[in-house]
C-alpha positions as CSV (number, residue, x, y, z in Angstrom):
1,X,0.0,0.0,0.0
2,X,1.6,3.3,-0.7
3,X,1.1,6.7,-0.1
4,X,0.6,8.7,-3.1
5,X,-0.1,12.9,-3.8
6,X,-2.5,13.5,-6.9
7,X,-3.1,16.4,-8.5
8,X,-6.8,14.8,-9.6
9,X,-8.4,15.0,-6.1
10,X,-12.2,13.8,-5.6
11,X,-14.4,15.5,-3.2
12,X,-13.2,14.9,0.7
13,X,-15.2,12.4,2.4
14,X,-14.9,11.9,6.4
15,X,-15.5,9.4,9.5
16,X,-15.1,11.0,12.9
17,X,-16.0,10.1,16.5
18,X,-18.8,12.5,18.2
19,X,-19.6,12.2,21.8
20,X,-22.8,13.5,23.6
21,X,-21.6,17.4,25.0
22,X,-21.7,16.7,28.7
23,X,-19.1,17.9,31.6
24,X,-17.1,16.4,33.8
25,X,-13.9,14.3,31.7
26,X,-12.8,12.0,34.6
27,X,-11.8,8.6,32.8
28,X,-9.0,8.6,29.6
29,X,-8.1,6.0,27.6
30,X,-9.0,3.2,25.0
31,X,-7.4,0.3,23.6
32,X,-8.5,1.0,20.0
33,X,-8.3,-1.2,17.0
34,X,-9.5,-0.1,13.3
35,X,-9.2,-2.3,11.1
36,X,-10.7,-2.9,7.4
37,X,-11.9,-6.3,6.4
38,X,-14.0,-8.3,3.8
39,X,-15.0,-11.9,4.3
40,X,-14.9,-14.4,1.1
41,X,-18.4,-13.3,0.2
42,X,-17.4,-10.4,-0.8
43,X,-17.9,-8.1,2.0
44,X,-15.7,-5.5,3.3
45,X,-15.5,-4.9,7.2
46,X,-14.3,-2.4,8.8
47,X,-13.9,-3.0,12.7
48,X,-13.0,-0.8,15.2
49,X,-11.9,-2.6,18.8
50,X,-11.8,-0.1,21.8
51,X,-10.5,-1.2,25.1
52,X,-9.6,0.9,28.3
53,X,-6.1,0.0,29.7
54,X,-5.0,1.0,33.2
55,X,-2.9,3.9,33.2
56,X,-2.1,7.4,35.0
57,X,-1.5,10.4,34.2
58,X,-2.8,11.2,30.9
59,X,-0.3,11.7,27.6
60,X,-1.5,10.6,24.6
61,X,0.4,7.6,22.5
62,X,1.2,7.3,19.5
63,X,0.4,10.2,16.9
64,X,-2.8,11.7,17.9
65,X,-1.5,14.7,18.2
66,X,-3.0,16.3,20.9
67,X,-3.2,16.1,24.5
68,X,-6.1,15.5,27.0
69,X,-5.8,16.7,30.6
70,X,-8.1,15.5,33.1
71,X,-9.7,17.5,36.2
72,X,-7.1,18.6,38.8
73,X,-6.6,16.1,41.1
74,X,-8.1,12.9,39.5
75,X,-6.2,9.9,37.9
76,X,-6.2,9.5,34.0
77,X,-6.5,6.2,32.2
78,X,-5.6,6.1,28.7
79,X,-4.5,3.6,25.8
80,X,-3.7,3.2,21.7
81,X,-6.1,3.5,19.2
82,X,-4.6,1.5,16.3
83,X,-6.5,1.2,12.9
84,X,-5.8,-1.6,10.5
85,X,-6.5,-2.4,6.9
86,X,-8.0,-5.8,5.4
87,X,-10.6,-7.3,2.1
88,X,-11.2,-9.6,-0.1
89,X,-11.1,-10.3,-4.0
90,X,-14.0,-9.8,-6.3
91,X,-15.2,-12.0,-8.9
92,X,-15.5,-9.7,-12.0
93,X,-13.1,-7.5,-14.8
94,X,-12.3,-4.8,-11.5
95,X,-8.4,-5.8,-9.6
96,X,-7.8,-3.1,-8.1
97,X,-9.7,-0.8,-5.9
98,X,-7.2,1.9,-4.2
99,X,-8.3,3.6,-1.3
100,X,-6.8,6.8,0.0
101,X,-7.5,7.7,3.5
102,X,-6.4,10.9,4.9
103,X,-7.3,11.1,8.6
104,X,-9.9,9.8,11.2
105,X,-10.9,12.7,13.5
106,X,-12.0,11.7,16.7
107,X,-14.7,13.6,19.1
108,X,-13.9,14.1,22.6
109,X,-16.1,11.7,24.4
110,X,-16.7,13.5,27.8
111,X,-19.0,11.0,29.9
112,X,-18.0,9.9,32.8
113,X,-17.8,6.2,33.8
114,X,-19.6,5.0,36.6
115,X,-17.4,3.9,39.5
116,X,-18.1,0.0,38.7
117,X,-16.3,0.5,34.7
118,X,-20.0,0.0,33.3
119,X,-22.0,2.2,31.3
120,X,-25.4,3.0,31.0
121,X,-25.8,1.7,26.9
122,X,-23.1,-1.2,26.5
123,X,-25.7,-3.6,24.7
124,X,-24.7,-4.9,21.2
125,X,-26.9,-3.7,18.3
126,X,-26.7,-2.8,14.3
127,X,-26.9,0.3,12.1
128,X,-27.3,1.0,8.3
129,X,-24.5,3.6,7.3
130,X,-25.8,6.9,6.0
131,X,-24.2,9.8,3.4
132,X,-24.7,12.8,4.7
133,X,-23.1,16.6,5.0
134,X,-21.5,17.9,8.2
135,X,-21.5,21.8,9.4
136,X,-20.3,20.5,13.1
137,X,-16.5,21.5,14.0
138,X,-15.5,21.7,17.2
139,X,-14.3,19.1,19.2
140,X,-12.6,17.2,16.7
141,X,-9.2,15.2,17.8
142,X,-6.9,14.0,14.3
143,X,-5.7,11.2,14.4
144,X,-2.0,11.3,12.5
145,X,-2.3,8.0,9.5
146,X,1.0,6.3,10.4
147,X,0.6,3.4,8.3
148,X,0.2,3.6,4.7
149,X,-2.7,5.9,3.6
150,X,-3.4,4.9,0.2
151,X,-4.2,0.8,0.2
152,X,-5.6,-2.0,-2.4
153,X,-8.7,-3.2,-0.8
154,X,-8.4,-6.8,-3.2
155,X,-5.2,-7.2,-2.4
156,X,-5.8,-7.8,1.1
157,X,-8.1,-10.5,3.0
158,X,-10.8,-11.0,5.4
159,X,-11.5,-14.7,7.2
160,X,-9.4,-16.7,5.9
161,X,-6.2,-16.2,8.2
162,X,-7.2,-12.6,8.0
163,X,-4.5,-10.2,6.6
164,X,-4.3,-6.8,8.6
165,X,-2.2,-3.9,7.8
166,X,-2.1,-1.0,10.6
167,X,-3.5,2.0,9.0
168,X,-2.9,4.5,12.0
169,X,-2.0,4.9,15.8
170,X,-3.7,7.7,18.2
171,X,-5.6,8.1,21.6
172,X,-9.0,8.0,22.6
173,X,-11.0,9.1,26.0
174,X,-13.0,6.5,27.5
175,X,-17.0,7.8,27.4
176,X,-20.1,7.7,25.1
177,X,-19.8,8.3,21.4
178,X,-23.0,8.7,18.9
179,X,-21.6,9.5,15.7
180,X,-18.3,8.4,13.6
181,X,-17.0,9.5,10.2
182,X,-13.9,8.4,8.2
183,X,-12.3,11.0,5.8
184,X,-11.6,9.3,2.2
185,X,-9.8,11.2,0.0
186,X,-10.0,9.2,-3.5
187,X,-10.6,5.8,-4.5
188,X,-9.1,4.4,-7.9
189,X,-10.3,1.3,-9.7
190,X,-8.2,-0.9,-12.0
191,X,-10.5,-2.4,-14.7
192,X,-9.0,-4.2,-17.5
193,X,-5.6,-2.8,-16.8
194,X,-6.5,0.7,-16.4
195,X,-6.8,2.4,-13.2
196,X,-9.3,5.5,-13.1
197,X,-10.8,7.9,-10.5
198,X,-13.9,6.8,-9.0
199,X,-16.5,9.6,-8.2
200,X,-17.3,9.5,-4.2
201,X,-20.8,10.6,-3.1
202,X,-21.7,14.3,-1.8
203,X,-21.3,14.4,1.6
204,X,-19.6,12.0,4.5
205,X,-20.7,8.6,5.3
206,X,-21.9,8.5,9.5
207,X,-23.2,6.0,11.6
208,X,-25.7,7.3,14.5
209,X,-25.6,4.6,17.2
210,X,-24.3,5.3,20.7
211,X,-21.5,3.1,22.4
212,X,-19.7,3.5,25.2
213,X,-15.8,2.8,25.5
214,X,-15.2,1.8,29.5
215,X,-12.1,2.1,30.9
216,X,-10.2,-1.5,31.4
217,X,-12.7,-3.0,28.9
218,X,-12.8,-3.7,25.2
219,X,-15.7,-2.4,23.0
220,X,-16.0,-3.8,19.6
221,X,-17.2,-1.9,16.5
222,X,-17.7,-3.6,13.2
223,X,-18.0,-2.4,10.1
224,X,-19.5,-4.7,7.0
225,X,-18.9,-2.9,3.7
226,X,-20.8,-4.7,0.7
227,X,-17.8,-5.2,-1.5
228,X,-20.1,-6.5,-4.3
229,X,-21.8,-2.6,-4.5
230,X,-19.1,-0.6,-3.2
231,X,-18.1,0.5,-6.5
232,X,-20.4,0.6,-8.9
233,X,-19.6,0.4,-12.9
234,X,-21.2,1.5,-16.2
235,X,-21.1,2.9,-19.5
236,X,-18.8,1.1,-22.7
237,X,-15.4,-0.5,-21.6
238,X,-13.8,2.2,-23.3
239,X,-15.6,4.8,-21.0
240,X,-17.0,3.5,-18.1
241,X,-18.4,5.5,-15.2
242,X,-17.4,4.2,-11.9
243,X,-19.2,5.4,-8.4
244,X,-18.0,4.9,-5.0
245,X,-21.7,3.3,-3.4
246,X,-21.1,2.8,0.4
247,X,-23.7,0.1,1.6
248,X,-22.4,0.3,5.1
249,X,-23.7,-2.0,8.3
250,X,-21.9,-0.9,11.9
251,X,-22.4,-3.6,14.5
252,X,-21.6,-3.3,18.1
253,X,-20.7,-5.5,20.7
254,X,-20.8,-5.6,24.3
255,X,-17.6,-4.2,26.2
256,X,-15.2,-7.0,27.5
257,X,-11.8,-6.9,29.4
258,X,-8.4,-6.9,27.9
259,X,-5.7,-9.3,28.5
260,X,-3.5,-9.6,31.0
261,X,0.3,-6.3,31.0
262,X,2.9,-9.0,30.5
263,X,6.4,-7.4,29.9
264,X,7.1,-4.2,28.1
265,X,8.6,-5.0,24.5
266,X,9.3,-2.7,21.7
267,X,7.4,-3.5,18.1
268,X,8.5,-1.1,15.8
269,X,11.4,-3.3,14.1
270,X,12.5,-0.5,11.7
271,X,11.9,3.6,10.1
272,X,11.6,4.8,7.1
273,X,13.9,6.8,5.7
274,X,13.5,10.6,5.3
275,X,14.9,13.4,2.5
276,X,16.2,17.0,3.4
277,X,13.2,19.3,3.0
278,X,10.3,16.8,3.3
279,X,8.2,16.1,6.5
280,X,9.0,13.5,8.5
281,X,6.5,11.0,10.4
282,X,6.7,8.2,12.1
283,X,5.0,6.2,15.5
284,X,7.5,3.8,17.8
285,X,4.9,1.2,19.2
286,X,5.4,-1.3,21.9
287,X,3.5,-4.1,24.1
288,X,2.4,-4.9,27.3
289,X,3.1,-3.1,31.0
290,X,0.6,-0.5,31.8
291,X,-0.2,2.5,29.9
292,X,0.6,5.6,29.2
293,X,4.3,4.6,28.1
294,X,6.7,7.2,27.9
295,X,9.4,7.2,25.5
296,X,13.2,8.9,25.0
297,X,16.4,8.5,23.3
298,X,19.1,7.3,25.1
299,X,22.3,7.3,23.0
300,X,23.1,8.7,19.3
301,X,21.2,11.7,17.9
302,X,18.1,12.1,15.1
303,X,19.1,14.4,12.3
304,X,18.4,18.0,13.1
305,X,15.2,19.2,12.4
306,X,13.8,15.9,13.5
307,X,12.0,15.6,17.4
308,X,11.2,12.4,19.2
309,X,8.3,13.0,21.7
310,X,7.5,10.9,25.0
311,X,4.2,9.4,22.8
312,X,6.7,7.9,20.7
313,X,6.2,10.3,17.7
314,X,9.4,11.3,15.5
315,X,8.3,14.0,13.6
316,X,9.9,17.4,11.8
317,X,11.5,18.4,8.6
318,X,14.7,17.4,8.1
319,X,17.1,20.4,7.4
320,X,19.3,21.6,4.7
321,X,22.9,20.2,5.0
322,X,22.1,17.3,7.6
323,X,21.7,14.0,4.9
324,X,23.4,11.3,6.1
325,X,23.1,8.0,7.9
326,X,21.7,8.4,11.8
327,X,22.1,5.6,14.3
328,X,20.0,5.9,18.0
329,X,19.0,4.3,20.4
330,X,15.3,4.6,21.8
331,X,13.7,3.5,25.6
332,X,10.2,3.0,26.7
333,X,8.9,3.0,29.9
334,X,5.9,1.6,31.1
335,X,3.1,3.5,34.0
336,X,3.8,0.9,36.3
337,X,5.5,0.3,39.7
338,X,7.9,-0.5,39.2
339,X,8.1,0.8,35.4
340,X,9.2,-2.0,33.0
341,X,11.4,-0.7,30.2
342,X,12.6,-1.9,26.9
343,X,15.6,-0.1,24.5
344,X,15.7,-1.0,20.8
345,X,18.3,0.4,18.4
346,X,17.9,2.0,14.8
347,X,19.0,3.8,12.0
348,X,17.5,6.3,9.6
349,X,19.3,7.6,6.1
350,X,18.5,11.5,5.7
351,X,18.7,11.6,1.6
352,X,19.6,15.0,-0.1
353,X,16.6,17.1,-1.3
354,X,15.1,15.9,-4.7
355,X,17.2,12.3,-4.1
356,X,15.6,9.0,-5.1
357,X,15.4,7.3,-1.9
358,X,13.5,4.2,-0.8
359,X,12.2,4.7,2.5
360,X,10.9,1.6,3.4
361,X,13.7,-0.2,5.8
362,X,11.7,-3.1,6.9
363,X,9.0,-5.3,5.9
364,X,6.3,-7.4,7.7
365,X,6.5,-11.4,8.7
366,X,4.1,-13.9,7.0
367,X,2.8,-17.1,7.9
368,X,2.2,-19.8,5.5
369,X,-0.7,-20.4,3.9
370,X,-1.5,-16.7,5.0
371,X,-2.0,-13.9,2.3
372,X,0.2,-11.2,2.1
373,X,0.6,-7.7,1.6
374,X,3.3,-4.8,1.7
375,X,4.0,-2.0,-0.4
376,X,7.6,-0.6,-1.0
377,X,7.9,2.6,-1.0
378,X,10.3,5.9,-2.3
379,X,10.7,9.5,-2.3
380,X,12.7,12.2,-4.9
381,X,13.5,11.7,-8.4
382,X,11.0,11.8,-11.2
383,X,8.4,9.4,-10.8
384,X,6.7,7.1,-11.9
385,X,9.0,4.8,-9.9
386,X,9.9,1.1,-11.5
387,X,10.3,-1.5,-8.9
388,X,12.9,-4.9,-9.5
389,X,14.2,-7.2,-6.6
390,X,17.6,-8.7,-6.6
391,X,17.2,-12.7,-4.8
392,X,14.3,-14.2,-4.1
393,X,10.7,-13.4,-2.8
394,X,9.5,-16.0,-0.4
395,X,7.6,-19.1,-3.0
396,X,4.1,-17.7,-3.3
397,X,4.6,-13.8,-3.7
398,X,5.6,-11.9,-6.0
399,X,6.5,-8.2,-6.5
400,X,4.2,-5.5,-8.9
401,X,6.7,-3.5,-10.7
402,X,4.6,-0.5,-11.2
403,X,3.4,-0.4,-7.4
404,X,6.2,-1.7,-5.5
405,X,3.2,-4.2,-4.0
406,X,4.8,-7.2,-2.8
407,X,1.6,-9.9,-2.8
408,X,0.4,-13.5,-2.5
409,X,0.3,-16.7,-0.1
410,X,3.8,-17.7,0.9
411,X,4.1,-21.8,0.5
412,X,7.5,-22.3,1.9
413,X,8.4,-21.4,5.6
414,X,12.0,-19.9,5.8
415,X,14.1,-16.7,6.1
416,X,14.2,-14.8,2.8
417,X,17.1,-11.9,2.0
418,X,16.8,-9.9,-0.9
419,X,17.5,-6.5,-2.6
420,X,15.0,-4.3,-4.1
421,X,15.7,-1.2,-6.2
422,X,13.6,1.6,-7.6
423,X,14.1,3.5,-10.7
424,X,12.4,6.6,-11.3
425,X,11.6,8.2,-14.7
426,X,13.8,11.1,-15.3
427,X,15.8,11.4,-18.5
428,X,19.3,10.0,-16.7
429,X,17.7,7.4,-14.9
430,X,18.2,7.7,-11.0
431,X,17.9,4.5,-8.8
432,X,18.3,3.4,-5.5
433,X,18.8,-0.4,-3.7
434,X,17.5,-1.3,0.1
435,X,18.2,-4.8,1.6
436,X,15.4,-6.4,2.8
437,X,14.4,-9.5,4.5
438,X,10.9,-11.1,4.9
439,X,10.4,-13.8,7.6
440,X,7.7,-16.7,6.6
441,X,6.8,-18.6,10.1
442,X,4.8,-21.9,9.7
């Protein structure tokens, strides 16, 4: 999945979170997972997982961007909000459907929890999806996409062994939310070789059901999208009309408890790579202990213009006359008492401004039998970018030169090295190589 800019942009379409406006923002904090799915018969899900972790003091993880300060005097409790990416194939001439996603905002949910952790509406229940406009603007928390914004919904899938990508990372407040949008920002569909802008619907698609996210609990939100009708196609082959048709169902389900802390460990394995003039951003993530965690560097320096913050967020513009290689080292610390701490290592290669850089420095682990999905991806030179691999892809995937999609099922369990190298399309062709390695587990 790669992020792309476009100078053809559709009309902005949005999800957000909106809570009832009531006073009195005691409890912080929810385990969140958004992800997008799509089941073999053809249906795309979104779900959204919240869960309340127990934590003080409140600081926000993991690029929300913002900060939520609780009533003087009064503990905070607050968690991650992680959103990942999932589908399934379709049957007909359409393989490719590209979705662009350019933030989730996120309403300040501002009920207060009663002192047992339960709320007054935690009952499971459904809700059709609805397009509509939105005049309301205050209130609004964005969440920063730290995954890959722009993703192939059929290149991913749903039940069978379920292929997730993480879309983004941010924070939400555990209380009562009524209302949730998504902002799409284009969707492209590949039929018969050719990939074409979709037209997206006036207005934003919403979901008016209340749930509650209680603190130390999980609360589930599901989204089915009908693949078979989400895009829409007619007219001749040689100028078809495609629309963007969201049949939308949200289901929700019944707060449970998390799992138990177990030991703080670091999950970010590597960066990206960054270029002299261009904004920088990118989450550290990590497991276990008791939230918030607080994060700082502990040896080696980030390239100036570059700012690691205790949520974990490195952020910032690199600046003129500082490309180069930089090696650090990064700890975490965990809420608890004792705190549990981890330290992980890494290095990020600052390219001069307008260089051809690939800045992906590390790619997921597969299972077999599992599909699988990752996108290379580049910066500078003159693109379109061509992508080749040096070695060998694990049996069963296989790389898309014009994407930089590496795809498929993996067969063979094993350890795979390789090199890949993007070309851009400037008249003096410019490349550049990464080594990568892709770990298939049985």
């Amino acid at each position: 999945m790669a992020i792309t800019n476009s100078t053809s942009r559709s009309t902005m379409r949005s999800v957000y979170f909106f809570s009832n406006n009531q006073p009195g923002l005691t409890f912080f904090g929810a385990l969140s997972l958004l992800f997008i799915s799509c089941a073999r018969r053809r249906q795309m899900r979104i779900g959204i997982v919240f869960a309340a972790l127990l934590a003080v003091l409140a600081t926000l993880v993991a690029g929300c961007g913002v900060t939520l300060t609780p009533p003087p005097g009064q503990a905070a409790q607050i968690g991650t909000v992680q959103m990942w990416v999932t589908d399934a194939p379709r049957s007909d001439n359409v393989t490719e459907i590209w979705v662009t996603v350019s933030d989730v905002k996120i309403h300040e949910a501002i009920t207060t929890q009663t002192s047992d952790n339960t709320s007054s509406d935690n009952t499971s229940g459904e809700v059709d999806g609805q397009v509509g406009e939105s005049t309301d603007t205050q209130g609004w928390i964005t969440v920063n996409i730290t995954g890959q914004s722009r993703f192939d919904l059929l290149t991913l899938r749903g039940d069978s062994g379920g292929l997730q990508q993480i879309l983004a990372t941010a924070n939400l407040t555990a209380g009562r939310y009524t209302q949730i949008r998504m902002t799409v920002d284009k969707v492209e569909v590949k039929i018969d070789g050719v990939l074409q802008d979709a037209t997206l619907p006036s207005g934003s698609l919403k979901f008016v059901r209340p749930f509650d996210v209680v603190a130390g609990q999980v609360t589930k939100l599901l989204f089915d999208f009908d693949a078979d009708r989400f895009v829409n196609v007619t007219g001749s082959p040689k100028n078809p009309k495609i629309m963007v048709n969201p049949v939308v169902k949200l289901t929700v389900f019944k707060p449970a408890k998390p799992q138990g802390e177990g030991a703080v460990k670091i999950t970010t394995s590597s960066l990206p790579n960054g270029e002299v003039g261009v904004s920088y951003n990118a989450t550290l993530a990590a497991t276990g202990g008791i939230l918030p965690y607080s994060w700082s560097p502990v040896s080696g320096n980030l390239t100036g213009g570059l700012i690691l913050s205790q949520d974990g967020n490195i952020s910032g513009t690199p600046e003129a006359g500082t490309a180069g290689d930089y090696t650090f080292t990064v700890k975490v610390s965990d809420n608890g008492t004792p705190s549990k701490n981890d330290t992980k290592g890494y290095t990020i290669t600052i390219a001069e401004a307008g260089a051809l850089i690939i800045t992906t420095t590390g790619l997921p682990d597969g299972t077999v039998g599992t599909g699988y999905n990752a996108t290379l991806n580049a910066l500078g030179g003159m693109p379109p970018y061509t992508w080749s691999i040096t070695g060998s892809l694990p049996d069963g995937l296989e790389l898309a030169a014009d994407t930089g999609v590496i795809s498929g099922t993996p067969t063979q369990k094993g350890t795979y090295n390789f090199t890949a190298q993007v070309s851009d399309n400037a008249t003096t062709v410019n490349t550049d190589t990464q080594q990568l390695i892709i770990r298939i587990t049985q």
